[in-house]
N, C-alpha and C positions, 0 to 999 in steps of 0.2 A: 297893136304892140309890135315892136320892133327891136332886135339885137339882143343877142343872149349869151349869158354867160355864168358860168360857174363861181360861185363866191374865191377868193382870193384862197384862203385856207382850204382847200378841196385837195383832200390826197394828202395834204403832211404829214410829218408824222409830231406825237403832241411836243417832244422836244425840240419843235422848229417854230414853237408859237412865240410873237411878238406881243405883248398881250397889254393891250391900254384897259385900266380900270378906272369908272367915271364914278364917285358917289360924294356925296358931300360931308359924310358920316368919318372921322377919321379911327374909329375902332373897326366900323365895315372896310374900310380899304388895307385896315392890317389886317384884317382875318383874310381877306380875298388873297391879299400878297401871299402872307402862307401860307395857304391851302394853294394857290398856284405854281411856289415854289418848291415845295414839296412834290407837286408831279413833274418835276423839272422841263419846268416850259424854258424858253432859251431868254426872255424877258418880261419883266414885268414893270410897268409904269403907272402911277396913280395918279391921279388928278380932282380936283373939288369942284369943278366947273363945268360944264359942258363948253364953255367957251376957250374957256383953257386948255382944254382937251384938242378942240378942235385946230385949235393955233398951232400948237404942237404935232399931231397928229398933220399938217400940214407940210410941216418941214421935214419930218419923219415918221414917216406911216408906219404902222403895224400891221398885224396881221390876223389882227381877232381884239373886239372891240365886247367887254360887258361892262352895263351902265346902270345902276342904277335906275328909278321908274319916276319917282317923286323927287326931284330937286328944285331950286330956283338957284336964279332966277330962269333959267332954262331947264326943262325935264328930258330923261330921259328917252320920251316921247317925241320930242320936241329935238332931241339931237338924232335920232332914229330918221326922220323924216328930210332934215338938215344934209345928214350923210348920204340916201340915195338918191340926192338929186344929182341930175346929171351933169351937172357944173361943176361937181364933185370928186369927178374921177381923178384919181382910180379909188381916190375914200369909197365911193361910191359902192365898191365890191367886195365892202367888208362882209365879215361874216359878223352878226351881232347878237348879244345875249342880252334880255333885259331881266334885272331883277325885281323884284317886288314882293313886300309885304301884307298889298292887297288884289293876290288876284282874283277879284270875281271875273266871271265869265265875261262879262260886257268891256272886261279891260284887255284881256287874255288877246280874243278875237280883234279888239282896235289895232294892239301890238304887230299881231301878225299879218295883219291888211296892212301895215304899213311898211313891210320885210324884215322884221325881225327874224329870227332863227328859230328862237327859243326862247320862252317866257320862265324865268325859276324862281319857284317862293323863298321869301325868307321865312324860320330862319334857314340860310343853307347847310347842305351839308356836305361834305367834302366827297363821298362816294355819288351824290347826289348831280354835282358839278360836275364829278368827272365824266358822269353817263355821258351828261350833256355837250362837252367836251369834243369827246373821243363820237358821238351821234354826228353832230356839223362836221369833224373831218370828212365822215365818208358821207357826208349829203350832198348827192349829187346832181339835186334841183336846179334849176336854171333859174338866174337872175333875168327878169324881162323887164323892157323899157314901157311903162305904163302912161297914158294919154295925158298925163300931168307932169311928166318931164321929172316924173322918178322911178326907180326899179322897185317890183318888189316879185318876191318869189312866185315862182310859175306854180298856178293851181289852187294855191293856198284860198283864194276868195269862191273858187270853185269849191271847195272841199268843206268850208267854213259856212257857205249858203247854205248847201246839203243839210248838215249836222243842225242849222237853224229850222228849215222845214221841218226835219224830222219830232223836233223840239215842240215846234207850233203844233203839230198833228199830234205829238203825244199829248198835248195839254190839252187841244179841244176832245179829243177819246175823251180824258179822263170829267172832262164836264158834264160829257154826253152818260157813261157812265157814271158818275155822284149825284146825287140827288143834289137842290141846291137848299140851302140851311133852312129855309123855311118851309119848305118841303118835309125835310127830315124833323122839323119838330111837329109838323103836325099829323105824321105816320107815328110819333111816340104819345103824343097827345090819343091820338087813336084806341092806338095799343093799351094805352093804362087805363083809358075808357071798358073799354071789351075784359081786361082783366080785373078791372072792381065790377061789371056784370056779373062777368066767370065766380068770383069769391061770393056773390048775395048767394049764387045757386048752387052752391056746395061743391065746388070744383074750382079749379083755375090753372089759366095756359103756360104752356112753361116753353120759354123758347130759348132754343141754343143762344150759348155764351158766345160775344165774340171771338175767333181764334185771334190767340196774340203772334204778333210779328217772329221770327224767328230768331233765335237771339246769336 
């Protein structure tokens, strides 16, 4: 990797945000408008298209780009990837928020291998957005040029590997520790055996209740 740089938005302050909004949803881009305008960013621009966006966003850049996850005919994924390439610049050094309604983990982690900023669920929420907001100003990650002729944030595949190992090792413990189902039904198969012996002889085992989860 090679050449580094700080995202465009690094250090402003939020009323100097230039703010492109990508979704194809026209009630989500009025709620994004007023919840943005409300923290008095300096503009705000909406768009239906990732293509459209991108046109414009061409002639006059911004300075903070959130999009959207699911659209066509281009996604929000799909304009993320578009924007760091290095043909791009200076689009290239946006700072970017992706929305979505679905984030499972295996979506979360694609997002931000690909340089996104920040991933935020719908629905949003305006204290929500602003964290996220006001977090990218002072994030002062370096943008690196990646083997594929795009940038994406320094560390972030380092940090995301990590947190998957740690994942895998939890889950083979927890294998290693649980019995596997057939196992456990023939330890209860057992057990009710030995406790109809217990009752023929005038007695019977009594074993602790499971404790339940903490509430």
């Amino acid at each position: 990797m090679a050449r580094m740089t700080r995202h465009y938005a690094y250090g402003l302050d939020i009323g100097d945000l230039d703010v492109v909004v990508v979704d194809d949803s026209k009630p989500m881009q009025a709620i994004l408008r007023s919840t943005l305008l409300s923290f008095r960013v300096r503009r705000v621009r909406t768009f239906d298209t990732a293509e459209t966006a991108l046109e414009m966003m061409r002639l006059d850049p911004p300075n903070f780009v959130i999009t959207d996850w699911r659209m066509k005919p281009t996604s929000g994924l799909a304009l993320l990837r578009t924007l760091r390439q290095r043909k791009m610049a200076p689009l290239c050094f946006l700072p970017v928020v992706v929305c979505t309604a679905h984030g499972t983990r295996t979506l979360i982690d694609r997002v931000l291998r690909d340089g996104a900023q920040h991933v935020v669920a719908k629905p949003l929420s305006p204290s929500g957005l602003y964290d996220r907001l006001m977090w990218t100003l002072r994030d002062g990650r370096q943008l690196v040029m990646g083997d594929d002729g795009r940038y994406v944030i320094e560390g972030v595949a380092d940090t995301l590997d990590e947190k998957a190992r740690k994942w895998q090792q939890i889950g083979i413990e927890r294998e290693i520790v649980a019995p596997k189902s057939g196992a456990r039904r023939d330890l209860a198969a057992t057990a009710q055996k030995k406790d109809a012996g217990a009752a023929r002889n005038g007695f019977a085992t009594v074993r602790p209740k499971r404790p339940q989860p903490a509430a």
